[in-house]
C-alpha positions as YAML, in Angstrom:
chain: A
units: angstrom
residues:
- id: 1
  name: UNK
  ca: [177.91, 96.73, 150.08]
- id: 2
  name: UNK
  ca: [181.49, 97.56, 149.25]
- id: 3
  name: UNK
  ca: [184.13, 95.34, 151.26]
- id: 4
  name: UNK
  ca: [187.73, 95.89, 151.55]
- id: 5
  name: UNK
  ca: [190.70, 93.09, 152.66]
- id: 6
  name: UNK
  ca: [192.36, 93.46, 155.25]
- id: 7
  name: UNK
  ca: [194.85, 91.54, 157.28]
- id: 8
  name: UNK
  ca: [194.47, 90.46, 161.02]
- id: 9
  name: UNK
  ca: [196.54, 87.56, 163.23]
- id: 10
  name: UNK
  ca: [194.27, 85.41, 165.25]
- id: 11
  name: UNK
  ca: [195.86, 82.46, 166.60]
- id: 12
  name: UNK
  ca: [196.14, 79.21, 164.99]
- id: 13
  name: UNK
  ca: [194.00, 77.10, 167.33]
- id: 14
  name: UNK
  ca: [191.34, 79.95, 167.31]
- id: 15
  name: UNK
  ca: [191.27, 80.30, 163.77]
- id: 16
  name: UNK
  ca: [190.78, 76.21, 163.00]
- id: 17
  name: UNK
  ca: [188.03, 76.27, 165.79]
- id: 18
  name: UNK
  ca: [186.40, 79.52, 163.31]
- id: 19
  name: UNK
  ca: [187.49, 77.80, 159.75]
- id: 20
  name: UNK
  ca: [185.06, 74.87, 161.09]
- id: 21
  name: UNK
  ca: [182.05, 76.87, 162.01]
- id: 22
  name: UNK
  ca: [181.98, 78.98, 159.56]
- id: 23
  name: UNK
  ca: [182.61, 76.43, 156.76]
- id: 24
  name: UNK
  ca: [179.54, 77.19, 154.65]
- id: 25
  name: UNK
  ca: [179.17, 80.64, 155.10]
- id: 26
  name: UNK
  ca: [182.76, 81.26, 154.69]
- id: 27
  name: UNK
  ca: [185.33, 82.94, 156.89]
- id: 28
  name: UNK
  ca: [185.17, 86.70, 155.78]
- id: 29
  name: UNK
  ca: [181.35, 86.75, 156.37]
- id: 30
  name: UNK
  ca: [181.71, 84.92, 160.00]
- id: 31
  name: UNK
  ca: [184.06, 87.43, 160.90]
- id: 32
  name: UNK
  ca: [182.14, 90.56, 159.89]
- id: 33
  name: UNK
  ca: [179.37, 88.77, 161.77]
- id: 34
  name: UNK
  ca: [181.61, 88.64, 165.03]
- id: 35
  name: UNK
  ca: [182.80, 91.95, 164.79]
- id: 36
  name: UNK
  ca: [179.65, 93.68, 164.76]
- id: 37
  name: UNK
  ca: [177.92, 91.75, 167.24]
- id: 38
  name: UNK
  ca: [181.24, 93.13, 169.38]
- id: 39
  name: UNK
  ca: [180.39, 96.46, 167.89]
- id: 40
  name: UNK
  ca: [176.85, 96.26, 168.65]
- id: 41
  name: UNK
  ca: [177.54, 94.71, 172.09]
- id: 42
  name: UNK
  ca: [180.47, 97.50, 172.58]
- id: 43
  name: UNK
  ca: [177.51, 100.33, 171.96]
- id: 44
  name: UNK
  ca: [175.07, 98.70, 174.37]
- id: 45
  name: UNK
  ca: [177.42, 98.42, 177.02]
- id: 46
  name: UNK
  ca: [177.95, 102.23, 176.66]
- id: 47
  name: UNK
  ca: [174.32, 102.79, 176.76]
- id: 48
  name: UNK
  ca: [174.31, 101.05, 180.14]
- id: 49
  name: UNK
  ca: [176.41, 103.00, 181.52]
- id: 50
  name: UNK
  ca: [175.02, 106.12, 180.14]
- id: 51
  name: UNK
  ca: [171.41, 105.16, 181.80]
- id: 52
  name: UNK
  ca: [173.40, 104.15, 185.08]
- id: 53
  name: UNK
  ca: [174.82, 107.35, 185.22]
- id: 54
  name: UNK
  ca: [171.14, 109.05, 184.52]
- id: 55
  name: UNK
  ca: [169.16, 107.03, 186.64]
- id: 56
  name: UNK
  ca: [171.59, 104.96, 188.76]
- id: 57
  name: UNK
  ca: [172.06, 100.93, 188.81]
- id: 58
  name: UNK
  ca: [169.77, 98.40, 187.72]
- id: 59
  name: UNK
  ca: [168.50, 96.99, 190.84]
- id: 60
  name: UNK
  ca: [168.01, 93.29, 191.71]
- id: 61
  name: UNK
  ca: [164.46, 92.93, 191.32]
- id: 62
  name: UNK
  ca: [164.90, 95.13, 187.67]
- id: 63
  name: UNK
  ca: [167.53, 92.41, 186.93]
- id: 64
  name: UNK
  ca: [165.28, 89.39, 188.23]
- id: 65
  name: UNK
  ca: [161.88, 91.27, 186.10]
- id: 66
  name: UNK
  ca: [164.07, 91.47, 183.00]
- id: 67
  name: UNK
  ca: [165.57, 88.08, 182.84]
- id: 68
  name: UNK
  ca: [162.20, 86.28, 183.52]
- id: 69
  name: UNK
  ca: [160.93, 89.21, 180.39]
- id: 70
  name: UNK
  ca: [163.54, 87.60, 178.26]
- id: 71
  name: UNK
  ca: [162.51, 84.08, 179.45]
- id: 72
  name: UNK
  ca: [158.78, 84.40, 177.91]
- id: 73
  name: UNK
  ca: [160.25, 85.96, 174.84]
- id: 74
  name: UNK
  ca: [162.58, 82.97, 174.08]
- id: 75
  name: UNK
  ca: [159.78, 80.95, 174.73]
- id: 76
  name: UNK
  ca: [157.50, 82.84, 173.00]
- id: 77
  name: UNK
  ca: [160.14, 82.73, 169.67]
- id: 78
  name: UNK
  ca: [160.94, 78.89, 170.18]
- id: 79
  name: UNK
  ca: [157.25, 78.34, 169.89]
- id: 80
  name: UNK
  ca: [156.77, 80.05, 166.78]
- id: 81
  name: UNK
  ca: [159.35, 78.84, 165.28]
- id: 82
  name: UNK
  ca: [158.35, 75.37, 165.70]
- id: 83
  name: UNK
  ca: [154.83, 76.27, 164.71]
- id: 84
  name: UNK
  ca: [156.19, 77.70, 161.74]
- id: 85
  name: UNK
  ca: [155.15, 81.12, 162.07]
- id: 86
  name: UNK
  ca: [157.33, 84.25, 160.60]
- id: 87
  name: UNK
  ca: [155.02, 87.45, 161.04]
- id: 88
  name: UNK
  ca: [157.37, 89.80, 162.19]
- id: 89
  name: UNK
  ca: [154.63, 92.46, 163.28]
- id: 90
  name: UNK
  ca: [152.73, 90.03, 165.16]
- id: 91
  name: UNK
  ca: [152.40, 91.00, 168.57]
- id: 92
  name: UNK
  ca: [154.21, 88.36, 171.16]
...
């Protein structure tokens, strides 16, 4: 993948809080990381609104059904993952 430097300011307490997470993986590919889970995030976020606008707000009881949806899948992953299993086309 080609890469190119750039420059950005980030402030000095911000960056020493980043320079210690990202110590083994390295700055560059931390920040990449961040910026396109804000990218990603950024394009979901406009997806929202495109489906509000389509089929109008997500009600409480949508809300309350997908949270307790993502609640058995985070299970569902913790438990594999401390069983060991990595089958990616494994049905949950």
């Amino acid at each position: 993948m080609a890469t190119k430097k750039v420059t950005v300011t980030i402030p000095e307490d911000l960056l020493d809080e980043i320079r210690a997470d990202a110590a083994e993986r390295g700055l560059s590919a931390y920040v990449a990381e961040a910026l396109r889970f804000k990218r990603d995030r950024d394009r979901l976020l406009e997806l929202v609104g495109w489906l509000q606008e389509e089929h109008g707000p997500v009600t409480e009881d949508e809300h309350v059904a997908a949270l307790d949806e993502l609640e058995d899948l985070d299970a569902e992953h913790e438990r594999r993952r401390a069983s060991g299993q990595h089958n990616a086309g494994e049905a949950a």
